[in-house]
C-alpha positions as CSV (number, residue, x, y, z in Angstrom):
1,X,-43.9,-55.1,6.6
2,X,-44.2,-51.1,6.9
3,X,-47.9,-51.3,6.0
4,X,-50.8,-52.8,7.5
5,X,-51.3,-56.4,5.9
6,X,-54.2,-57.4,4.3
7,X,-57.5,-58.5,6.5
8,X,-57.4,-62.1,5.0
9,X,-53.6,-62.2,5.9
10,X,-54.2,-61.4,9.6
11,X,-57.5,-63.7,10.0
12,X,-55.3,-66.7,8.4
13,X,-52.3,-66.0,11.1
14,X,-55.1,-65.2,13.9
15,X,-56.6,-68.3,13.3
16,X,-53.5,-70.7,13.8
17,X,-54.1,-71.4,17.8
18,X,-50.1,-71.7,18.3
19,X,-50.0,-68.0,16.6
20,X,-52.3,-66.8,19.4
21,X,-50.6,-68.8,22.1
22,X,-47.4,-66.9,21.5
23,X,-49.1,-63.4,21.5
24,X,-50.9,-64.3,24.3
25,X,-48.0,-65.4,26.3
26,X,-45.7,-62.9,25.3
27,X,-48.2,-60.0,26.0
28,X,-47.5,-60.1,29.4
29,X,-43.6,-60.7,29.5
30,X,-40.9,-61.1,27.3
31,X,-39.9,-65.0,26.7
32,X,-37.5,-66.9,25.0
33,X,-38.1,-69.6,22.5
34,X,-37.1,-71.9,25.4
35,X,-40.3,-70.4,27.4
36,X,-42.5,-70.2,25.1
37,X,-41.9,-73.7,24.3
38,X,-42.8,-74.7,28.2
39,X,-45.6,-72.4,28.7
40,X,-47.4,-72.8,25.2
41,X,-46.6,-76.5,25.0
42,X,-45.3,-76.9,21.7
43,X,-41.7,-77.7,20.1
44,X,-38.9,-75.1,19.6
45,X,-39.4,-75.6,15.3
46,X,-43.1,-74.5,15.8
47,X,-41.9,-71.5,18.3
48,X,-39.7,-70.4,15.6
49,X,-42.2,-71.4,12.7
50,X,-44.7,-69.1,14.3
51,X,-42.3,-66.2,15.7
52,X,-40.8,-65.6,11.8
53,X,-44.7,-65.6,10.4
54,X,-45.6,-63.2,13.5
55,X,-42.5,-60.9,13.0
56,X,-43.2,-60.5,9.6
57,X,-46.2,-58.7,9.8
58,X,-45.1,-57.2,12.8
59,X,-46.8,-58.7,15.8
60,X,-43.5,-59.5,17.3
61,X,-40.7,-57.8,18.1
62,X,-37.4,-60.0,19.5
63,X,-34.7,-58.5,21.7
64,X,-31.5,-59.9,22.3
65,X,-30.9,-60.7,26.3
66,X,-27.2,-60.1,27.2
67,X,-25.8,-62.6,29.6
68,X,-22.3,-62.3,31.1
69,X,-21.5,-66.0,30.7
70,X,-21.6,-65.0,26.8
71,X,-24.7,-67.3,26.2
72,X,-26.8,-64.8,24.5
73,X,-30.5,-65.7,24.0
74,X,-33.3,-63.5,22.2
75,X,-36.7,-62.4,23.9
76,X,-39.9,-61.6,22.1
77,X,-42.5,-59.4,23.1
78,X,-45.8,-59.0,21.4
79,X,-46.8,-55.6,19.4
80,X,-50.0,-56.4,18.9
81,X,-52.5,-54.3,20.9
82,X,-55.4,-54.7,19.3
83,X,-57.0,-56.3,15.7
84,X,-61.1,-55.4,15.2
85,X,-62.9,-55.7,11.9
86,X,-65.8,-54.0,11.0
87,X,-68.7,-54.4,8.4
88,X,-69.2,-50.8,6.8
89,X,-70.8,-50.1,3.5
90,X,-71.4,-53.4,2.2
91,X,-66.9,-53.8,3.0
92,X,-64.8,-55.2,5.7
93,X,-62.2,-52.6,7.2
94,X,-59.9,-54.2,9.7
95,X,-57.7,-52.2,11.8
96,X,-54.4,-52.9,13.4
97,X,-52.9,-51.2,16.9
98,X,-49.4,-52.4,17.5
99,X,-47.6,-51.2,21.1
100,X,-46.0,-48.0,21.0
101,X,-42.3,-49.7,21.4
102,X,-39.1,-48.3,22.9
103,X,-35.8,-50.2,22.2
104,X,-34.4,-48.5,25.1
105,X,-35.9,-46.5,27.8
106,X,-35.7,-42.8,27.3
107,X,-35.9,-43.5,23.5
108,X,-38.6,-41.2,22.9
109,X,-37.1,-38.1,24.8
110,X,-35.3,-35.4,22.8
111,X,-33.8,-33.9,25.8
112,X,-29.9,-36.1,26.8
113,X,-30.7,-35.4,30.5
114,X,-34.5,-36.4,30.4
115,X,-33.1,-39.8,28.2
116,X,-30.5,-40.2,30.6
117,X,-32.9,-40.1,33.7
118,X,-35.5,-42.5,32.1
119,X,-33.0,-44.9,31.0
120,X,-31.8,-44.9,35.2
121,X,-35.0,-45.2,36.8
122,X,-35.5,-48.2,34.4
123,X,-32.6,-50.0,36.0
Protein backbone atom coordinates (compact mmCIF):
# COMPACT_ATOMS: atom_id res chain seq x y z
CA UNK A 1 0.00 0.00 0.00
CA UNK A 2 1.45 3.52 -1.15
CA UNK A 3 -0.97 5.28 1.05
CA UNK A 4 -1.59 5.44 4.60
CA UNK A 5 -4.43 2.77 5.43
CA UNK A 6 -7.39 3.52 7.07
CA UNK A 7 -7.48 4.10 11.15
CA UNK A 8 -9.95 1.06 11.49
CA UNK A 9 -7.49 -1.04 9.28
CA UNK A 10 -4.48 -0.31 11.54
CA UNK A 11 -6.44 -0.60 15.10
CA UNK A 12 -7.78 -4.22 13.67
CA UNK A 13 -4.04 -5.37 12.75
CA UNK A 14 -2.75 -3.48 16.12
CA UNK A 15 -4.97 -5.31 18.07
CA UNK A 16 -4.03 -9.07 16.99
CA UNK A 17 -1.28 -9.68 19.96
CA UNK A 18 0.85 -11.97 17.47
CA UNK A 19 0.86 -8.71 15.04
CA UNK A 20 2.50 -6.79 17.86
CA UNK A 21 4.73 -9.52 18.89
CA UNK A 22 6.33 -9.56 15.53
CA UNK A 23 6.89 -5.72 15.43
CA UNK A 24 7.98 -5.79 18.61
CA UNK A 25 10.63 -8.36 18.10
CA UNK A 26 11.69 -7.29 14.95
CA UNK A 27 12.14 -3.59 16.01
CA UNK A 28 15.22 -4.39 17.55
CA UNK A 29 16.87 -6.88 14.93
CA UNK A 30 16.11 -8.42 11.90
CA UNK A 31 14.76 -12.17 12.32
CA UNK A 32 13.75 -14.98 10.31
CA UNK A 33 10.54 -16.71 10.33
CA UNK A 34 12.50 -19.42 12.17
CA UNK A 35 13.20 -16.71 15.10
CA UNK A 36 10.35 -15.16 15.26
CA UNK A 37 8.71 -18.44 15.70
CA UNK A 38 11.19 -19.13 18.91
CA UNK A 39 11.11 -15.77 20.36
CA UNK A 40 7.26 -14.92 19.86
CA UNK A 41 6.21 -18.47 20.65
CA UNK A 42 3.97 -19.17 17.88
CA UNK A 43 4.00 -21.52 14.67
CA UNK A 44 5.79 -20.73 11.31
CA UNK A 45 1.90 -20.56 9.50
CA UNK A 46 0.97 -17.74 12.04
CA UNK A 47 4.65 -16.01 11.43
CA UNK A 48 3.87 -15.98 7.90
CA UNK A 49 -0.06 -15.37 8.39
CA UNK A 50 0.96 -12.20 10.24
CA UNK A 51 4.22 -11.07 8.28
CA UNK A 52 1.91 -11.06 4.66
CA UNK A 53 -0.95 -8.91 6.72
CA UNK A 54 2.00 -6.64 8.25
CA UNK A 55 3.82 -6.25 4.80
CA UNK A 56 0.86 -5.25 3.21
CA UNK A 57 0.23 -2.21 4.83
CA UNK A 58 3.79 -1.70 5.20
CA UNK A 59 4.93 -2.34 8.72
CA UNK A 60 7.33 -4.85 7.43
CA UNK A 61 9.88 -4.95 5.25
CA UNK A 62 11.74 -8.66 4.44
CA UNK A 63 15.26 -8.95 3.18
CA UNK A 64 16.77 -11.86 1.74
CA UNK A 65 20.00 -13.17 3.89
CA UNK A 66 22.64 -14.58 1.51
CA UNK A 67 24.40 -17.69 2.81
CA UNK A 68 27.28 -19.36 0.97
CA UNK A 69 26.05 -22.83 1.61
CA UNK A 70 23.15 -21.60 -0.98
CA UNK A 71 20.38 -21.88 1.84
CA UNK A 72 19.01 -18.60 1.42
CA UNK A 73 16.50 -17.40 4.20
CA UNK A 74 14.58 -13.95 4.40
CA UNK A 75 14.79 -11.43 7.42
CA UNK A 76 12.14 -8.93 8.43
CA UNK A 77 12.57 -5.85 9.97
CA UNK A 78 9.86 -3.59 11.32
CA UNK A 79 8.93 -0.05 9.58
CA UNK A 80 6.82 0.94 11.92
CA UNK A 81 8.01 3.89 14.08
CA UNK A 82 5.26 5.19 15.38
CA UNK A 83 1.05 4.89 15.18
CA UNK A 84 -0.88 7.79 17.50
CA UNK A 85 -4.52 8.76 17.03
CA UNK A 86 -5.97 11.76 17.98
CA UNK A 87 -9.58 13.14 18.73
CA UNK A 88 -9.83 16.62 16.87
CA UNK A 89 -12.96 18.33 15.86
CA UNK A 90 -15.50 15.88 16.81
CA UNK A 91 -12.91 13.24 14.12
CA UNK A 92 -10.33 10.71 14.66
CA UNK A 93 -6.92 11.43 12.66
CA UNK A 94 -4.44 8.75 13.01
CA UNK A 95 -1.01 9.12 11.87
CA UNK A 96 1.49 6.70 10.67
CA UNK A 97 5.65 7.07 10.88
CA UNK A 98 7.32 4.22 9.20
CA UNK A 99 11.57 4.00 9.46
CA UNK A 100 13.34 5.92 7.07
CA UNK A 101 14.71 2.51 5.22
CA UNK A 102 17.85 1.97 3.20
CA UNK A 103 18.16 -1.26 1.12
CA UNK A 104 21.76 -0.81 1.13
CA UNK A 105 24.01 1.45 3.03
CA UNK A 106 25.00 4.56 1.16
CA UNK A 107 21.56 4.34 -0.63
CA UNK A 108 20.62 7.78 0.16
CA UNK A 109 23.95 9.47 -1.08
CA UNK A 110 24.12 11.03 -4.56
CA UNK A 111 27.84 11.31 -4.52
CA UNK A 112 29.60 7.27 -5.92
CA UNK A 113 32.56 7.99 -3.49
CA UNK A 114 30.35 9.11 -0.35
CA UNK A 115 27.93 5.74 -1.39
CA UNK A 116 30.98 3.79 -1.75
CA UNK A 117 32.47 4.88 1.68
CA UNK A 118 29.11 4.23 3.59
CA UNK A 119 28.52 1.00 2.07
CA UNK A 120 32.49 0.13 3.64
CA UNK A 121 32.19 1.35 6.95
CA UNK A 122 28.96 -0.83 7.10
CA UNK A 123 31.02 -3.96 6.58
Amino acid sequence: MSEDPALGDILDLLSDEYARDILAATSTKPMSAQELADECEMSKPTVYRRVERLQAYGLLDEQTEIRTSNNHYSVYTATLSEFSVALDDGSFEASLTRTDDESFPGEGESDTADRFKRMWEDL
